[in-house]
PLY file of the C-alpha trace (Angstrom):
ply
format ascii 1.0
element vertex 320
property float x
property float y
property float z
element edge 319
property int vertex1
property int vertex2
end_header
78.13 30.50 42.30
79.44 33.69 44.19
82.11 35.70 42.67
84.58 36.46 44.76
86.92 40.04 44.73
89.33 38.93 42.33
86.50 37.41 39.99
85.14 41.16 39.83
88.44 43.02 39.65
88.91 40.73 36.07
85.31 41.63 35.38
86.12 45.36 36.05
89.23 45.11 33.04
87.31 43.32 30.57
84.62 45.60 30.72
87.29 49.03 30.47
88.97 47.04 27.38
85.47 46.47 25.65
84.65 50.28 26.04
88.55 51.55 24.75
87.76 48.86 21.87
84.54 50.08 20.64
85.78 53.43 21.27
88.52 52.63 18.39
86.20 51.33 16.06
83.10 52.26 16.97
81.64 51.67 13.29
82.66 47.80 14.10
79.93 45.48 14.89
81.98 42.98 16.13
82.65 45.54 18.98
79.02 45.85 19.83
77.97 42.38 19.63
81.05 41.27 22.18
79.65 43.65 24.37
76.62 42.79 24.07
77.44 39.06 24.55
79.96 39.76 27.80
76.86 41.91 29.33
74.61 38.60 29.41
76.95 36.48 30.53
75.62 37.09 34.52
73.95 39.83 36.08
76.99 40.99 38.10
78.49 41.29 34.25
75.88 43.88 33.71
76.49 45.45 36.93
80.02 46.46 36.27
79.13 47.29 32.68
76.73 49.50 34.06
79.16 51.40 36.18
82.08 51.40 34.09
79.91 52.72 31.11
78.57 55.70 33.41
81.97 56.71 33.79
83.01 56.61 30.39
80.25 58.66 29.95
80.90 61.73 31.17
83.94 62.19 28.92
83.94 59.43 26.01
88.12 60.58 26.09
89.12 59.49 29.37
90.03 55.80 28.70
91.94 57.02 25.50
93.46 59.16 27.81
94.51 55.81 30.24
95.86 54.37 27.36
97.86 57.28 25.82
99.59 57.20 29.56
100.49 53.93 29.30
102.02 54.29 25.95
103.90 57.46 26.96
105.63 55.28 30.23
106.87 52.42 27.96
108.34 55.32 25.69
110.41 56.36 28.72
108.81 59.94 29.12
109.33 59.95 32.50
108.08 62.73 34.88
111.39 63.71 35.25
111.80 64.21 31.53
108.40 66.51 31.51
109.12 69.04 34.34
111.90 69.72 31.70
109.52 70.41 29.35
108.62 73.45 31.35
105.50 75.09 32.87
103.11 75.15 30.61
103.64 71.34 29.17
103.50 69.87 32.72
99.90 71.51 33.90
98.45 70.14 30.81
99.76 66.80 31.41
99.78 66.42 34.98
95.96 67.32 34.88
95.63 64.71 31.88
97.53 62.50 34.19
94.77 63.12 37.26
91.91 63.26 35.38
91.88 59.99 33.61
92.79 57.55 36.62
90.13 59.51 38.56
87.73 58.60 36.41
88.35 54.82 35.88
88.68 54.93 39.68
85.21 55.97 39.64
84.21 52.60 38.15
85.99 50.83 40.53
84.54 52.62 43.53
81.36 51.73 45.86
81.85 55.13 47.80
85.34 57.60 46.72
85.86 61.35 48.85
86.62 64.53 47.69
90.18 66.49 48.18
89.79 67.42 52.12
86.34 65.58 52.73
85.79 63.29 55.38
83.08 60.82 55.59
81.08 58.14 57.42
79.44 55.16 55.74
77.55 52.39 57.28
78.17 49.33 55.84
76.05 46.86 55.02
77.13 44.48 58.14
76.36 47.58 60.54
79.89 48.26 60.73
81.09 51.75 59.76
83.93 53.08 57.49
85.39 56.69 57.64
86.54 57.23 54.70
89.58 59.90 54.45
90.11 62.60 52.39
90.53 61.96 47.92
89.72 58.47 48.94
87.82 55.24 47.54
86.50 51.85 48.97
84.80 48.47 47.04
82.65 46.39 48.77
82.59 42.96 48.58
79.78 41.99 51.45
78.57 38.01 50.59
76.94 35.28 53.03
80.57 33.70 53.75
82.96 37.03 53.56
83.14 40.82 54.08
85.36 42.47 52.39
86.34 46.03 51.61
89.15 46.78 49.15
90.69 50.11 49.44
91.33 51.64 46.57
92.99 54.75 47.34
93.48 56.49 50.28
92.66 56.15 53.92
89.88 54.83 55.90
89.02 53.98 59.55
86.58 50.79 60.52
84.54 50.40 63.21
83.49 46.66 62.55
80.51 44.91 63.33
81.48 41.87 65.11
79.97 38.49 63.11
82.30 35.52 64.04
81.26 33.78 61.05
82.24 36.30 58.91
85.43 37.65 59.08
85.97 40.98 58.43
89.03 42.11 55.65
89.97 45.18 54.04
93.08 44.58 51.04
95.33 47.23 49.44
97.13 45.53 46.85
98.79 42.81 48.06
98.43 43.95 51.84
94.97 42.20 53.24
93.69 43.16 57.28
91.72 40.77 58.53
89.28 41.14 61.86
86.42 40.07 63.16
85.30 42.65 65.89
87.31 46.07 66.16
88.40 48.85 65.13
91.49 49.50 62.58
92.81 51.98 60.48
94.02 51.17 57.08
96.05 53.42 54.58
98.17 53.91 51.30
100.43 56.76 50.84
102.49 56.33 48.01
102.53 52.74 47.84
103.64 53.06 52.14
100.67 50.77 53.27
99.66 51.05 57.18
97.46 48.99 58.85
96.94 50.58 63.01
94.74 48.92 65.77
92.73 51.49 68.00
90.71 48.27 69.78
90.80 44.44 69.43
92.93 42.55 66.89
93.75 42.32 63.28
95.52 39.61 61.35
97.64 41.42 58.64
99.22 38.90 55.37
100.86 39.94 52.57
102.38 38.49 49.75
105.68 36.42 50.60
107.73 38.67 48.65
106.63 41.27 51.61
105.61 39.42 54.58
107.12 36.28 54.92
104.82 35.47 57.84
101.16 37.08 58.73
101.78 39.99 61.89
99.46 39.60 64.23
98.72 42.89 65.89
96.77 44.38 69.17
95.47 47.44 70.31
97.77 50.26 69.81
99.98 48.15 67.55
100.73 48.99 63.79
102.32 47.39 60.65
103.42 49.95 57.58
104.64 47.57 54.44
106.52 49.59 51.74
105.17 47.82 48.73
107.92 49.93 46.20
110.82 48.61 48.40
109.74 45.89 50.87
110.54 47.80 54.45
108.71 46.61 57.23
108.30 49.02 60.31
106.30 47.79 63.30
105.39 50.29 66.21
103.21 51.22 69.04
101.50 54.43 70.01
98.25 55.36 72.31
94.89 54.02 70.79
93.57 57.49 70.97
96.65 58.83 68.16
95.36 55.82 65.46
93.87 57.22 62.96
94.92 60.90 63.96
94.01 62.26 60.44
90.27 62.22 61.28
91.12 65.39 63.76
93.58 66.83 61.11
96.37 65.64 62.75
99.70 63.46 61.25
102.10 61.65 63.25
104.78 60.45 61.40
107.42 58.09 62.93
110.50 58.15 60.90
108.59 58.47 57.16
109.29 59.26 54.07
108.69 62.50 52.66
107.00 60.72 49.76
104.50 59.16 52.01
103.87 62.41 53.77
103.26 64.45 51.16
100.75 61.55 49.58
98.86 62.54 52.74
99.10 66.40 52.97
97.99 66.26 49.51
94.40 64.83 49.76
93.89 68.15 51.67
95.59 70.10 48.95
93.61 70.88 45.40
96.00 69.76 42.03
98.76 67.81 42.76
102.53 67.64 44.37
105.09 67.13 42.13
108.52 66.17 43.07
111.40 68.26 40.99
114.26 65.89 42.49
113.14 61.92 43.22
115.88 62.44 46.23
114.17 64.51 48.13
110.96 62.58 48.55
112.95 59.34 49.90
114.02 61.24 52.66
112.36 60.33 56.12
110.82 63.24 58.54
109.12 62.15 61.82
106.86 64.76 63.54
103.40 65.71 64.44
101.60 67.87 61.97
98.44 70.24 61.75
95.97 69.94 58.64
94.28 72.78 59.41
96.92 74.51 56.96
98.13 71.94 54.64
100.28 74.51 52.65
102.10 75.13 55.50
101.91 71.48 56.84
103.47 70.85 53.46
106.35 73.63 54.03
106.72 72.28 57.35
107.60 68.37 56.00
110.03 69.21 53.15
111.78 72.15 55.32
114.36 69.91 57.40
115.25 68.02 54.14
116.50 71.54 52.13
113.80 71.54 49.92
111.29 74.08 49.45
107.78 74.63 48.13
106.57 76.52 44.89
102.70 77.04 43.32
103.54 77.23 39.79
99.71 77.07 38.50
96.66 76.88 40.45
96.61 73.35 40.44
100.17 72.46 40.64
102.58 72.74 43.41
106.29 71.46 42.69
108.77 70.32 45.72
111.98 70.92 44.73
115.83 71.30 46.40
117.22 74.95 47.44
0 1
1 2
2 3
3 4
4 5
5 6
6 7
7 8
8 9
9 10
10 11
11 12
12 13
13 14
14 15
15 16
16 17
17 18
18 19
19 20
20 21
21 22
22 23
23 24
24 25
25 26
26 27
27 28
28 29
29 30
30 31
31 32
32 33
33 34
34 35
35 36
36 37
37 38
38 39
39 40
40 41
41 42
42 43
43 44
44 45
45 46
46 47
47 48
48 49
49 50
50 51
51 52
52 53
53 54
54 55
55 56
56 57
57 58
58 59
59 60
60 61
61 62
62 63
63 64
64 65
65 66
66 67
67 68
68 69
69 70
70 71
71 72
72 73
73 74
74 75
75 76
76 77
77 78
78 79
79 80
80 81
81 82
82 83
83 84
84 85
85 86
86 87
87 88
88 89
89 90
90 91
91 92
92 93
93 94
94 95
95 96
96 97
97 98
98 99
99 100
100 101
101 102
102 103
103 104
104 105
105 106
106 107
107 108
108 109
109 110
110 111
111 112
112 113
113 114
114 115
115 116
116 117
117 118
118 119
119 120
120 121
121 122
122 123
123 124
124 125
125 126
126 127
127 128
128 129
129 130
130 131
131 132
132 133
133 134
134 135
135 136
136 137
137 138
138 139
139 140
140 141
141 142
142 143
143 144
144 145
145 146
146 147
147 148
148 149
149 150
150 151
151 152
152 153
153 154
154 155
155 156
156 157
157 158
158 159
159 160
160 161
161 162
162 163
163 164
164 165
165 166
166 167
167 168
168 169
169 170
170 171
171 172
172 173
173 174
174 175
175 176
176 177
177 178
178 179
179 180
180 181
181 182
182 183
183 184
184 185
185 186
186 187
187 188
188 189
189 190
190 191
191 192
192 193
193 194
194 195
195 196
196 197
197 198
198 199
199 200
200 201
201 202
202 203
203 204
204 205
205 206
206 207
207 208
208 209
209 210
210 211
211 212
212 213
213 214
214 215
215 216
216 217
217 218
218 219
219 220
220 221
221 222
222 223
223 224
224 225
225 226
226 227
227 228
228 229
229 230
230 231
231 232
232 233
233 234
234 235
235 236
236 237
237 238
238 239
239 240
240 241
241 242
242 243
243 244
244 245
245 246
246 247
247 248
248 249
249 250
250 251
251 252
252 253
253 254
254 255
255 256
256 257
257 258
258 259
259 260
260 261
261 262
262 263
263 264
264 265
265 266
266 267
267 268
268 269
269 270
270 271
271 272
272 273
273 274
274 275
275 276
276 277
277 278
278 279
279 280
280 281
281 282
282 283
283 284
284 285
285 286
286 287
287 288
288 289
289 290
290 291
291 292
292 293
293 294
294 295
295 296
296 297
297 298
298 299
299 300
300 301
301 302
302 303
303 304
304 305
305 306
306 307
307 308
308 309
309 310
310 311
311 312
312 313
313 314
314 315
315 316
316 317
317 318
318 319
């Protein structure tokens, strides 16, 4: 029996909540002989045990660390509430923040980027993914489905065409869905975009975003707002899809949130937004990568804001 995506994202959490168990109690061994029991279930059980375990690995704190978020967000320490806490307190736990998603991310991932790397993978169909910068892709290749889930990021596919296999990618709830061509797919603060450069791709959603599946054509995009449910549709020149592999943006009528997401895979740390207000304004330009500081100056400039370093690996956006 094959598993499908799903079937191993489920597998993916039980194995993290076995690890931040016996990490509790590690004396236990009722802890050790659950794990040991989920691990024979299936060799694909002992896959993702294998992988989530390597991650753990290299810092036995990092799931604690998942946890301890979680905790802190149903308290109601919001970021808001810790940029009040000054300086000091928010590189600490903005690099807490980064560190320990990264990680678990790692797990998750098949192939994941660097901050400003860009990279080509052949798949195992003989299609090819260019993966974007700070970016991560699953792969879910069986005999009756390809599929790639994005897990962060940005990516461009150049598929492999196989009529009897369909080719997908999913973010979330957002699924592509092609069988010869080439799309790009991103996420940029929850803003998910799915652009044709050649041939055809089927995007669906979940109702509660796309009532009906958009059915799209070369030089045709679809960006879903998962946080708020805004649908824009648009057209530009096949050649401008997927303009971020030459270091370029093009940004019609988006949020500064979204924009930012992007300028920041170039960017070491992370962005942090002083005033929510500021980031749900929209901007529409085209903008050079080849500085992203400035790039990033150049975004939040027509909204009032402006930009501040305030450690090495922090930057903070916040009104004049």
């Amino acid at each position: 029996m094959n598993e499908t995506p799903s079937d191993q994202a489920r597998l993916l959490d039980e194995a993290i909540d076995l690890i931040i168990r016996f990490q509790g109690d590690p004396d236990n061994p009722v802890s050790d002989e659950l794990i040991r029991a989920w691990r024979g279930r299936s060799p694909l059980h002992e896959q993702i045990w294998t992988r989530v375990s390597r991650a753990h690995g290299a810092s036995g704190k990092i799931l604690n660390e998942q946890r301890r978020l979680e905790r802190r967000d149903s308290l109601g320490l919001t970021r808001r509430k810790l940029l009040v806490g000054g300086v000091s307190v928010l590189g600490i736990g903005t690099a807490g923040y980064a560190f320990g998603p990264g990680m678990i991310l790692d797990a998750r991932a098949d192939h994941r980027t660097g901050k400003g790397e860009i990279r080509r993978i052949p798949l195992p169909d003989g299609s090819i993914a260019t993966l974007g910068p700070d970016s991560a892709i699953a792969l879910h290749f069986q005999e009756a489905f390809r599929q790639v889930s994005l897990l962060s990021g940005m990516a461009f596919f150049e598929v492999a065409k196989d009529t009897a296999r369909p080719f997908a990618v999913s973010c979330g709830t957002v699924s592509a869905r092609a069988v010869g061509t080439a799309f790009d797919v991103s996420n940029d603060a929850g803003l998910v975009t799915v652009a044709v450069d050649r041939g055809s791709v089927e995007v669906s959603a979940s109702q509660a975003l796309l009532s009906d599946n958009v059915a799209l054509d070369q030089g045709q995009w679809v960006a879903v707002d998962t946080s708020t449910g805004r649908v824009d549709r648009g057209e530009r020149e096949s050649g401008q899809i997927g303009s971020w592999r030459d270091k370029l943006i093009i940004a019609d009528d988006l949020t500064v949130a979204a924009l930012v997401a992007r300028i920041g895979r170039w960017l070491p740390g992370r962005i942090i937004f002083a005033d929510p207000t500021v980031a749900n304004l929209r901007v529409s330009g085209i903008f050079d990568l080849t500085d992203p500081m400035r790039t990033l100056e150049a975004v939040v400039h027509p909204t009032g804001a402006h930009v501040r370093k305030v450690a090495s690996l922090i930057t903070v956006i916040s009104p004049l």
